[in-house]
N, CA, C and O of each residue as an XYZ file, in Angstrom:
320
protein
N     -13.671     32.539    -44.632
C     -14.155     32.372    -43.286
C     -14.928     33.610    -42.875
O     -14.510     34.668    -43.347
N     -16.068     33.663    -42.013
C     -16.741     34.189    -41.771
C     -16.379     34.845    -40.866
O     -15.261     34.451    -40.532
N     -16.921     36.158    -39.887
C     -16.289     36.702    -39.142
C     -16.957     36.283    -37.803
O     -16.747     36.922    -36.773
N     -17.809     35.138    -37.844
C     -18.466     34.390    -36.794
C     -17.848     33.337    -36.747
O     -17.971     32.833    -35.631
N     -17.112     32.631    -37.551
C     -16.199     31.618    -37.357
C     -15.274     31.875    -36.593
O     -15.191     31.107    -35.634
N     -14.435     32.785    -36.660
C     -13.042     33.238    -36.318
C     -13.548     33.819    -34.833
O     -12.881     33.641    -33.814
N     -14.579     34.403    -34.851
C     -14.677     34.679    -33.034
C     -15.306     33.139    -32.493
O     -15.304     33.047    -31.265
N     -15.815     31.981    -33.199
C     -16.154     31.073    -32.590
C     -14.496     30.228    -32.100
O     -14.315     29.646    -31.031
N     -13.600     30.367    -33.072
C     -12.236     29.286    -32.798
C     -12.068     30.226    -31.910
O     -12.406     29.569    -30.925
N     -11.656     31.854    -31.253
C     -10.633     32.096    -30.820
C     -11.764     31.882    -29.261
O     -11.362     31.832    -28.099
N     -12.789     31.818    -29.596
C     -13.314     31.263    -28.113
C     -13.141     30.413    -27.722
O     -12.624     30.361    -26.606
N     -13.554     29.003    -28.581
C     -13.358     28.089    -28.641
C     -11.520     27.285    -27.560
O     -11.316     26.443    -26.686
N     -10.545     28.397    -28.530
C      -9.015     28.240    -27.984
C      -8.799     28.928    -26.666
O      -7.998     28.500    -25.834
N      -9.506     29.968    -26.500
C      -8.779     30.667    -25.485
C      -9.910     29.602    -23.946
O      -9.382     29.493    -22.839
N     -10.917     29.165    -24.120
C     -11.055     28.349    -23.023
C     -10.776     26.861    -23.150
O     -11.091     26.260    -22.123
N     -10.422     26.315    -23.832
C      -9.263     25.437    -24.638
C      -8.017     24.954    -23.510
O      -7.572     23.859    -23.169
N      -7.676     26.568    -23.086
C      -6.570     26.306    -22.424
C      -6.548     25.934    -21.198
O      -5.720     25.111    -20.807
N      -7.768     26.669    -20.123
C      -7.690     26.379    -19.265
C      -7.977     24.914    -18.448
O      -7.631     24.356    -17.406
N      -8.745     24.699    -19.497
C      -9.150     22.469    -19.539
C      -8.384     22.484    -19.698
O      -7.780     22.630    -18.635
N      -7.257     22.374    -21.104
C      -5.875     21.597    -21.069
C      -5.166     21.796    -19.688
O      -5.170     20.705    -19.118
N      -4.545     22.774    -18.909
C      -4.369     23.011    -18.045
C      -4.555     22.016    -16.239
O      -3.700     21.708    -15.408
N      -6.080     21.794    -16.279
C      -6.645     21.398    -15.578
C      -6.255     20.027    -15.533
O      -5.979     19.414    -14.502
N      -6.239     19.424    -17.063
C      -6.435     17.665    -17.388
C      -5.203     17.972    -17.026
O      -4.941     17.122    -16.175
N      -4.047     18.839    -17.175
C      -2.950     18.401    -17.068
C      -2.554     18.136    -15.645
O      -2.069     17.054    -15.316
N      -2.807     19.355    -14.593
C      -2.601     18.976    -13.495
C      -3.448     17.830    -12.564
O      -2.978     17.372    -11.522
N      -4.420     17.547    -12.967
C      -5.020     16.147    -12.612
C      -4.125     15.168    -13.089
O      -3.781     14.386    -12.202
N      -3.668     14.969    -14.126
C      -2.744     13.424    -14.158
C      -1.963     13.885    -13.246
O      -2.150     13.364    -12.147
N      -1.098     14.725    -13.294
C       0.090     15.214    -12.731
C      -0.074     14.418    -11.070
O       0.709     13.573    -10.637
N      -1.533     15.060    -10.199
C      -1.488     14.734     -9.064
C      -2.066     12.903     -9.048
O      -1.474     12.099     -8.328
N      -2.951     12.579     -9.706
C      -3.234     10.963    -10.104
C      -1.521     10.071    -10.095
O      -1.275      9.028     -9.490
N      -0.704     10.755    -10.823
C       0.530     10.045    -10.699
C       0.948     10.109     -9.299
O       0.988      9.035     -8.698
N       1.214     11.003     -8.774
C       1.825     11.129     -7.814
C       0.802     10.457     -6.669
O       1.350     10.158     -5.608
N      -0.307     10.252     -6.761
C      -0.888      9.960     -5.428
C      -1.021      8.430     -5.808
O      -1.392      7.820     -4.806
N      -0.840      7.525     -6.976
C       0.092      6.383     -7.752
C       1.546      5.894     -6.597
O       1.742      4.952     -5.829
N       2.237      6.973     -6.963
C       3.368      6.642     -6.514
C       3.584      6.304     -4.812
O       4.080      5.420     -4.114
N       2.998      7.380     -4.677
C       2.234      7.390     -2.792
C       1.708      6.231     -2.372
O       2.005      5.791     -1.262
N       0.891      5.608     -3.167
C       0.003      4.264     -3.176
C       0.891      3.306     -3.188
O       0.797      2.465     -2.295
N       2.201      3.149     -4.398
C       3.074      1.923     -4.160
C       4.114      2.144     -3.281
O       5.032      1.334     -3.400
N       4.328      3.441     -1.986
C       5.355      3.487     -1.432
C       4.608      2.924     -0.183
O       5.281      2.267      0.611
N       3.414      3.097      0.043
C       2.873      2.615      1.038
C       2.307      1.040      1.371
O       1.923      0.529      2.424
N       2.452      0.430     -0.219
C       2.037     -0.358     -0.094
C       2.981     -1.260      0.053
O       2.589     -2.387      0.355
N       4.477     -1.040     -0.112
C       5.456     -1.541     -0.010
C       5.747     -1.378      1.337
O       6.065     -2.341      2.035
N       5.665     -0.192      1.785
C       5.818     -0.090      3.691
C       5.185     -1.550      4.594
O       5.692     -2.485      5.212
N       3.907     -1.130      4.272
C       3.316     -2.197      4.728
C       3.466     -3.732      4.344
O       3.006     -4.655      5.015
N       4.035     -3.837      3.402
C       4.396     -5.503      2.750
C       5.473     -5.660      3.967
O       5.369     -6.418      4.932
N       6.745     -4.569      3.618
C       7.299     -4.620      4.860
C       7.419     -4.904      6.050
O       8.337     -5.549      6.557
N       6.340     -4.361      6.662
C       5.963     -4.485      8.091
C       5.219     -5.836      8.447
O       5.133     -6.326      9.573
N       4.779     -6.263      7.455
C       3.629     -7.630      7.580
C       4.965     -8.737      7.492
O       5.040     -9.503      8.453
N       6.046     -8.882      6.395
C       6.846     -9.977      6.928
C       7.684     -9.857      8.171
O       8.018    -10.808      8.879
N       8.014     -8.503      8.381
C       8.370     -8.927     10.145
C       7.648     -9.020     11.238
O       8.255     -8.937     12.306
N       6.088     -9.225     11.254
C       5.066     -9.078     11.708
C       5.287    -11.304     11.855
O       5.334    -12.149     12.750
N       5.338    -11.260     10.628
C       5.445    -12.793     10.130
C       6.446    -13.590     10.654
O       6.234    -14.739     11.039
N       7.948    -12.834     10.705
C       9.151    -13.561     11.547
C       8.572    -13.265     13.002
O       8.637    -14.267     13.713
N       8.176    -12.457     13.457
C       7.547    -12.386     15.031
C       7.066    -13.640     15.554
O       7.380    -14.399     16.470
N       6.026    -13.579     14.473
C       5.189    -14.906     14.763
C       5.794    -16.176     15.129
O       5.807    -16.817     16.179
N       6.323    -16.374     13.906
C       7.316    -17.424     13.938
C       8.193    -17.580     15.116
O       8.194    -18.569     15.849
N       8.824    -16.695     15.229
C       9.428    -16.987     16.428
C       8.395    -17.123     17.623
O       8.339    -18.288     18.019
N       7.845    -16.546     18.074
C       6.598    -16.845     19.269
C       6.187    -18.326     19.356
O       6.028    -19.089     20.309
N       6.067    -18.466     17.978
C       5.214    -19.770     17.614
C       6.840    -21.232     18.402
O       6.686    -22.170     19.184
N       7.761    -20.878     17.909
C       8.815    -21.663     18.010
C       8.903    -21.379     19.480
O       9.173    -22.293     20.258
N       8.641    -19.895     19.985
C       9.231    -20.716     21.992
C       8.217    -21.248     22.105
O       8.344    -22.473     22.136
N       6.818    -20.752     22.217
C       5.937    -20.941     22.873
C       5.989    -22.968     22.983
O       6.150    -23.695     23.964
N       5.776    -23.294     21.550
C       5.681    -24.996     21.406
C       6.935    -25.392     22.207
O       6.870    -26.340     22.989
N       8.184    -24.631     22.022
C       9.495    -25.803     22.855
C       9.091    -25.551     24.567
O       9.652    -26.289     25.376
N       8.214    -24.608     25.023
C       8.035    -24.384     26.502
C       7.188    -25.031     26.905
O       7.028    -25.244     28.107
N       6.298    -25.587     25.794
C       4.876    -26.242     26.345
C       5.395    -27.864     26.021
O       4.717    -28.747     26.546
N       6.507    -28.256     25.222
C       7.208    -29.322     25.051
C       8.101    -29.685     26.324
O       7.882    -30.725     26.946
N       9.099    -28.814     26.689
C       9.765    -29.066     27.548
C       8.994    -28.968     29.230
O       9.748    -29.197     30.176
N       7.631    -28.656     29.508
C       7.105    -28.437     30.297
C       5.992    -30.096     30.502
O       5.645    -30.694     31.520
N       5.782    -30.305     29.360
C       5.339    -31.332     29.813
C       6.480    -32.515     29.874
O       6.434    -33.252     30.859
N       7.442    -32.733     28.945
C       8.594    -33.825     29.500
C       8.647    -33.600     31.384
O       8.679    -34.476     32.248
N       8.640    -32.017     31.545
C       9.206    -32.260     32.761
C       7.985    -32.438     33.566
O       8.407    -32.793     34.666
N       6.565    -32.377     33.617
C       5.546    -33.169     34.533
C       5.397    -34.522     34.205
O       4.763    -35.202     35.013
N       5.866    -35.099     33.140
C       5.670    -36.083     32.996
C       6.430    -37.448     33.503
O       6.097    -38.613     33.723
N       8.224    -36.284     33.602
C       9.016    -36.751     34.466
C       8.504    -36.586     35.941
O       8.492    -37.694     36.477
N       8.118    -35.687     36.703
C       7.783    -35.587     37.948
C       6.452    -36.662     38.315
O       6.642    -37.385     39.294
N       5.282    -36.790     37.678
C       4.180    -37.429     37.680
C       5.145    -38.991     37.379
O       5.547    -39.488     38.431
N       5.352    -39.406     36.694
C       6.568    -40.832     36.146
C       5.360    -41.950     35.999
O       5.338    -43.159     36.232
N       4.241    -40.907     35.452
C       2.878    -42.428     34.439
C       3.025    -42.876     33.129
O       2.488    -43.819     32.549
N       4.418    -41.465     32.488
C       4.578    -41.862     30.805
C       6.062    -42.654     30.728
O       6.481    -43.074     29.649
């Protein structure tokens, strides 16, 4: 080996490291902002089915008030 080889690897290695380094802490934070992504996305799944029983229920007075409201004009009016 040449003595231009051996200063080309140890250049080569010694900035080597600081990329390895770098790639490493990029997955590192990619995972974690991953994990962030499915905690939030689960929050919100969350919040949307009781968003969904809300409804539901709204949906259930609202129709028995607009049901029982017309029996009772319909009783008062007495054309049905």
């Amino acid at each position: 080996m040449s003595w231009a080889t051996v200063v080309f690897l140890i250049v080569a290695m010694s900035l080597s490291i600081p990329l390895l380094k770098i790639w490493t802490n990029h997955a590192r934070r990619r995972q974690a902002h991953q994990g962030a992504d499915e905690t939030r996305v689960a929050s919100v799944e969350g919040e949307l089915d009781e968003l969904r029983e809300r409804v539901e229920t709204l949906e259930r007075i609202v129709t028995d008030e607009r049901h029982r409201l017309e029996r009772e004009f319909d009783q008062l009016d007495g054309t049905r």
